[in-house]
C-alpha positions in Angstrom: -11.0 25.3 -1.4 -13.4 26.2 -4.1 -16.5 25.2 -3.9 -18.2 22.9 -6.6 -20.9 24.9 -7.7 -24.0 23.5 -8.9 -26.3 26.6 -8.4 -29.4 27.4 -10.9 -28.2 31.1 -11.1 -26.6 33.1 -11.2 -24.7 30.9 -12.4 -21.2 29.2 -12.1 -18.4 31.2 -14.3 -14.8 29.9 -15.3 -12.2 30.7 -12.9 -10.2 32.6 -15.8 -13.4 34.9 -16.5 -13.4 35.8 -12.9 -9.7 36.5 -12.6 -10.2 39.2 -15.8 -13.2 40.8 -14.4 -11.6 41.5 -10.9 -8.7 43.0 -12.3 -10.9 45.3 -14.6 -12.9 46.3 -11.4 -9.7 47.8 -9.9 -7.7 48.9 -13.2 -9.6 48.4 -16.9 -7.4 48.4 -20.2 -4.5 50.1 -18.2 -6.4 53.3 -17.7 -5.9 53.6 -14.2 -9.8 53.6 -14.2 -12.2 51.0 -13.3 -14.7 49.3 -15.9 -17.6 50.3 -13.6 -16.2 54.1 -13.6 -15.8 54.6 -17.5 -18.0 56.0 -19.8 -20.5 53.2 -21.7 -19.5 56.1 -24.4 -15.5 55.8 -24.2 -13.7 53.8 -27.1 -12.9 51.1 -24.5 -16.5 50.4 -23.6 -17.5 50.7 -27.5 -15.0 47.9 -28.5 -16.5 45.8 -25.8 -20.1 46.1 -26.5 -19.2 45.3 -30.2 -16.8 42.3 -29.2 -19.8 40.8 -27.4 -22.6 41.1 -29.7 -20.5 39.5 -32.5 -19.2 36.8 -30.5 -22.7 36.0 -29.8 -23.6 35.9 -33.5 -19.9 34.0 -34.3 -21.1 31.2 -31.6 -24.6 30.8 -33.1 -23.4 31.0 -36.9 -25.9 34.0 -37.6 -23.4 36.2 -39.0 -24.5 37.4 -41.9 -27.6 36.2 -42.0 -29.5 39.0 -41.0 -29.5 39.0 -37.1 -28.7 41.4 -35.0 -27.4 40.8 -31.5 -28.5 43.4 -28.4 -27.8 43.1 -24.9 -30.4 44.7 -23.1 -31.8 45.4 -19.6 -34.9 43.6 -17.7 -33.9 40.0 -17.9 -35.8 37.0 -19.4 -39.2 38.6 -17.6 -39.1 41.6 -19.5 -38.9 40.1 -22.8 -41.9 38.4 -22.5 -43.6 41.4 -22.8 -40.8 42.9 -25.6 -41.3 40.1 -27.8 -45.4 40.3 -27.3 -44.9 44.3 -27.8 -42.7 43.9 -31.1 -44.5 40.6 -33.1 -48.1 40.5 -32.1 -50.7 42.2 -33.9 -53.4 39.0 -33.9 -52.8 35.8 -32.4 -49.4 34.4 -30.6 -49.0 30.4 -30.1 -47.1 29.2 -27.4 -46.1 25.8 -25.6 -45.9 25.9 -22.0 -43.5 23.5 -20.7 -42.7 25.1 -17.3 -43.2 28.2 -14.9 -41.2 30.5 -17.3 -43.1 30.3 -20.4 -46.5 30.4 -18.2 -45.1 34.0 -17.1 -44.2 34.7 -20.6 -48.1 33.7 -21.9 -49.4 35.9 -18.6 -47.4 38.6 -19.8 -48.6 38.0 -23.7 -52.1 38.3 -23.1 -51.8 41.8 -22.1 -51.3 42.0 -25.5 -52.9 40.3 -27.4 -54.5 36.4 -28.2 -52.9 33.7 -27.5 -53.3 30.3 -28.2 -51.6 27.6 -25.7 -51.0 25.1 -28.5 -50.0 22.4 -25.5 -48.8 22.5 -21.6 -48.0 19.6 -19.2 -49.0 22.0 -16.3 -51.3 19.4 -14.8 -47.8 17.1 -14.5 -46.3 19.7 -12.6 -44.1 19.8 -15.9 -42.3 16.8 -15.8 -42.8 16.2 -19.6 -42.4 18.3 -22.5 -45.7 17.9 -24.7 -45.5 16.6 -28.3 -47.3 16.4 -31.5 -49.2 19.8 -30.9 -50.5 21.6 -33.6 -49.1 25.3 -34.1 -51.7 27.6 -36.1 -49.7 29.4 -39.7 -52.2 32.4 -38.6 -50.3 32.9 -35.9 -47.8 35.3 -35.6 -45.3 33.6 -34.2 -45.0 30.3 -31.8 -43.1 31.2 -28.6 -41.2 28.3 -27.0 -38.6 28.0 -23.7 -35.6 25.3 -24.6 -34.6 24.6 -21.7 -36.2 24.7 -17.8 -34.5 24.8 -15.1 -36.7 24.4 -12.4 -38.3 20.9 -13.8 -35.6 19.8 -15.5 -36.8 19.1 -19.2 -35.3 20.3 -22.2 -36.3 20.5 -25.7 -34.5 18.2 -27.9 -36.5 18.3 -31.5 -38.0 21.6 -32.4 -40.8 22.4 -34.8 -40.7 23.1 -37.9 -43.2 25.9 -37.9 -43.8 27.8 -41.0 -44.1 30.9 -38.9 -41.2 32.9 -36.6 -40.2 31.2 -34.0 -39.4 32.6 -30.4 -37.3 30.7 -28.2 -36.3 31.8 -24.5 -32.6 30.1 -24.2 -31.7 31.8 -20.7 -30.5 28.1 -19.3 -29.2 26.6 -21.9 -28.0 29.2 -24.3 -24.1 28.5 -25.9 -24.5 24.5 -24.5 -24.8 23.0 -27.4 -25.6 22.5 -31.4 -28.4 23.8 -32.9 -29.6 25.1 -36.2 -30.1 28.5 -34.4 -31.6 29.5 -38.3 -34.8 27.9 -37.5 -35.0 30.9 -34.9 -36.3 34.1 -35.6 -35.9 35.5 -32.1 -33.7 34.0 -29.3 -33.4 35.4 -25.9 -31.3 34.6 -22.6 -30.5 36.2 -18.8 -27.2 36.1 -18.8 -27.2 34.7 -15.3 -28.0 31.0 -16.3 -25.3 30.1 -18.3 -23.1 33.4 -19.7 -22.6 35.7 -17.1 -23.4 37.5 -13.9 -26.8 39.3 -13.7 -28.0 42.3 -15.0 -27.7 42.0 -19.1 -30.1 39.6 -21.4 -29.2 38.7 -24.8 -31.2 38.9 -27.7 -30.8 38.0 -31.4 -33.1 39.0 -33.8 -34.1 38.7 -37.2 -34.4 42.2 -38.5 -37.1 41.1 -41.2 -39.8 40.2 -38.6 -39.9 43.2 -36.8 -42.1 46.6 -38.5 -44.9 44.3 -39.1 -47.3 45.6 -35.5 -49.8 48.4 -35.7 -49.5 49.7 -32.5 -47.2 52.2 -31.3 -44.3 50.6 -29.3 -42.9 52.7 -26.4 -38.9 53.0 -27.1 -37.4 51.3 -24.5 -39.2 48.3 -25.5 -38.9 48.8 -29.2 -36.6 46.9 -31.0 -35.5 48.8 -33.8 -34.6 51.2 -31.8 -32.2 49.2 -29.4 -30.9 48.2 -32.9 -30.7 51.4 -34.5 -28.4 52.3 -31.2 -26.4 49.5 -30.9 -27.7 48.3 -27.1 -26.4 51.9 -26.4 -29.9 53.8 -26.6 -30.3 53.7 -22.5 -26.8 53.1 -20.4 -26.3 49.7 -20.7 -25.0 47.2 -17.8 -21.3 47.8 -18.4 -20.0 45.1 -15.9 -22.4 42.0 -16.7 -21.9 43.1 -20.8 -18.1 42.8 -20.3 -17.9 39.8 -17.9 -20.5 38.3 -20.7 -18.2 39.2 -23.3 -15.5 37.4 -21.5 -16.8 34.3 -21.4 -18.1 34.0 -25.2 -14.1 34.6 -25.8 -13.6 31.7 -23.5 -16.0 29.3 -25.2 -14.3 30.5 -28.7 -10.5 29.5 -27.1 -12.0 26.1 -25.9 -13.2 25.2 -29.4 -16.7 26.6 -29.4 -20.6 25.2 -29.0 -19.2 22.0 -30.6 -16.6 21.2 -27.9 -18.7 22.7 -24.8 -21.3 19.9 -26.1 -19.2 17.6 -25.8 -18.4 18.0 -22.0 -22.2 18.9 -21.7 -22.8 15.1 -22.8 -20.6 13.7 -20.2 -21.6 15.8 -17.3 -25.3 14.8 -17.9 -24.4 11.0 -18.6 -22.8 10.6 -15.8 -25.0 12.3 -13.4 -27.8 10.2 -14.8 -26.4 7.1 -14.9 -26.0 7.2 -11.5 -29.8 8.8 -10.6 -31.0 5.5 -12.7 -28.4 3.1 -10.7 -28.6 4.1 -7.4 -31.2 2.7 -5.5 -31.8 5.6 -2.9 -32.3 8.2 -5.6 -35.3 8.6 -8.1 -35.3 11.6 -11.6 -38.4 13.7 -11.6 -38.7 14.0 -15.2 -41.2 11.7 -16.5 -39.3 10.8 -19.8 -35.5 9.9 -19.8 -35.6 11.7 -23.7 -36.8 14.9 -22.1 -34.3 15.4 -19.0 -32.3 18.4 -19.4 -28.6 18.2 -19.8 -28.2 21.8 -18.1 -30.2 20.8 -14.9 -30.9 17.7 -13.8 -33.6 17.2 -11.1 -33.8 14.2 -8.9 -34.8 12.9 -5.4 -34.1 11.1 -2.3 -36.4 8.3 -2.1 -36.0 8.0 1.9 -36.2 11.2 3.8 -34.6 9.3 6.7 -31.0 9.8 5.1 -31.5 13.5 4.2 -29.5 14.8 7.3 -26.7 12.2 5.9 -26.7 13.2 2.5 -26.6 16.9 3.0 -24.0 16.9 5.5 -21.7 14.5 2.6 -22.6 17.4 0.4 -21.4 20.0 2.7 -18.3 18.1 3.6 -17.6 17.7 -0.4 -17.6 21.1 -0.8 -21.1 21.2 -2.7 -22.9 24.3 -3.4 -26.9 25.2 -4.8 -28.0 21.7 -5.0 -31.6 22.1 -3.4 -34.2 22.0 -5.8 -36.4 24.4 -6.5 -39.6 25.1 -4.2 -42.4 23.8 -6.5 -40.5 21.1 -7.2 -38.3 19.7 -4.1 -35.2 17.3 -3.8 -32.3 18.2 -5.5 -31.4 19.9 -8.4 -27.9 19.9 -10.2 -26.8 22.8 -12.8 -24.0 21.5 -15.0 -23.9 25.1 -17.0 -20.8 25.2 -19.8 -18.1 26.2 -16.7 -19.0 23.5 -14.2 -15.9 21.1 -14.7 -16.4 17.4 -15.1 -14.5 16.4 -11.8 -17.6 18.7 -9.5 -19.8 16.0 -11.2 -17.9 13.0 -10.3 -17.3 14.3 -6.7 -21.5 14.5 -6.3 -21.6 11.2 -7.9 -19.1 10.0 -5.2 -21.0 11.8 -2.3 -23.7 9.8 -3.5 -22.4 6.3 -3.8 -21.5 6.7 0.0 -24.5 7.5 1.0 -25.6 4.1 -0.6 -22.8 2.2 0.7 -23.4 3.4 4.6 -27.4 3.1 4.1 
């Protein structure tokens, strides 16, 4: 039986994507080769790189509008320092709403200023800060949408009068967003796309040029544009498998319909965290929770044993929580169907009914 898979990430994929991937392991575009044997140079690889990065754009609605779409190398952690490397020359704001954009300010200040417009560090992140104040001398505000450790999400962005940055690893493709606002957007594929080893990254070719400092090439930009994500050997397998799944979200009816089953994966789940007595959210704000991951814990320790072993039985995968955070912690990316959410619903309701 297949597991229901609630895991952070890597993440859960759809069972189709899978299927296609396998069989292009053993025998790609009926070449008698495998995908991971092929030249990144061959016409077959080509057409898949190019497939991807405009699917990417297609989902976002950022065709011709001046982006560019790269799939790159280093994950989420590299780009902290990419994005630092390509737009700061003076000053950088940034909001720190969770461990991944306090790595991404540590890495930033190698560079350059920066100026932590708000944080809710000393909550252990269980909020995400508003009515901060983001300076127009700075060079750009940095923000992370979605964090999957804690559990909050961004709902209302800024308008900010300045490129904005947003790290969208966890919650990238899930739902509706005027992606416009964004001058930079960046995502691991592992959250919520694809296996790991690829990152996405749209840009907005106007913002980049604009730094004194020379830029090493393999975190430059323009040149990863220039080269079409083919100026170092790319990830071949994660690109494709990443590729596959966009073209899966386009047959299912795009961001729009994903959303929809987004909603009722997280209403459900929280309905039930709010009725059932023996559990207990960590976010501090119901308007903050996160609709990709939703944290929560077991109020009495004494029923652990029981609940995990329900789990088990159920056939439920990845639902500890984090370290720095503890309890539970549920991942309802894009592929995670409906009915894995009801059946941890139902693990919990009889762990209520035999406490």
């Amino acid at each position: 039986m297949k597991k229901h898979n609630f895991s952070a990430g890597p993440c859960i994929l759809p069972q189709s994507v899978l299927q296609k991937a396998a069989e292009a392991v053993l025998d790609f575009n009926n070449l008698n080769l495998s995908l991971i044997e092929i030249s990144h140079r061959s016409k077959d690889f080509v057409e898949v790189m190019e497939n991807a990065r405009n699917l990417a754009l297609e989902h976002l609605g950022l065709q011709d509008k001046g982006y560019k779409a790269l799939f790159l190398q280093g994950g989420a952690s590299l780009e902290f320092l990419m994005v630092a490397y390509n737009l700061l020359e003076k000053k950088a704001a940034y909001l720190n709403t969770g461990t991944w954009s306090d790595k991404a300010i540590k890495e930033a200040k190698l560079i350059g200023e920066v100026v932590e417009v708000a944080t809710s560090k000393s909550d252990n992140f269980n909020f995400i800060p508003k009515n901060y104040q983001i300076p127009k001398d700075a060079d750009y505000f940095h923000c992370t949408s979605n964090n999957t450790i804690f559990g909050t999400q961004i709902q209302d962005f800024p308008d900010t009068g300045i490129p904005m940055v947003c790290d969208m690893s966890s919650d990238i493709f899930s739902r509706q967003l005027d992606f416009s606002k964004f001058s930079l957007i960046y995502a691991g594929a592992q959250k919520n796309m694809g296996p790991a080893g690829t990152t996405l990254v749209v840009i907005k070719e106007e913002i980049l040029g604009k730094v004194s400092r020379a830029i090493p090439s393999m975190l430059n930009y323009k040149v990863h544009i220039a080269k079409d994500s083919m100026f170092n050997t790319p990830a071949v397998f994660p690109v494709y498998v990443s590729m596959l799944t966009l073209e899966w979200l386009k047959n299912l009816g795009g961001i729009s319909e994903i959303e929809k089953v987004n909603n009722q994966k997280a209403e459900l789940l929280y309905n039930e965290i709010d009725r059932n007595p023996l559990f207990e959210g960590f976010v501090a704000n119901k308007e903050d929770r996160s609709k990709m991951n939703a944290t929560f814990n077991l109020k009495n320790e004494d029923l652990k044993a029981t609940f995990e072993n329900q789990l088990k039985q159920a056939g439920i995968n990845g639902l500890n929580g984090h370290r720095s955070v503890g309890g539970y912690r549920a991942s309802m990316y894009n592929a995670l169907p409906l009915e894995s959410v009801q059946v941890l619903v139902d693990v919990m309701q009889t762990v209520e009914k035999g406490a």
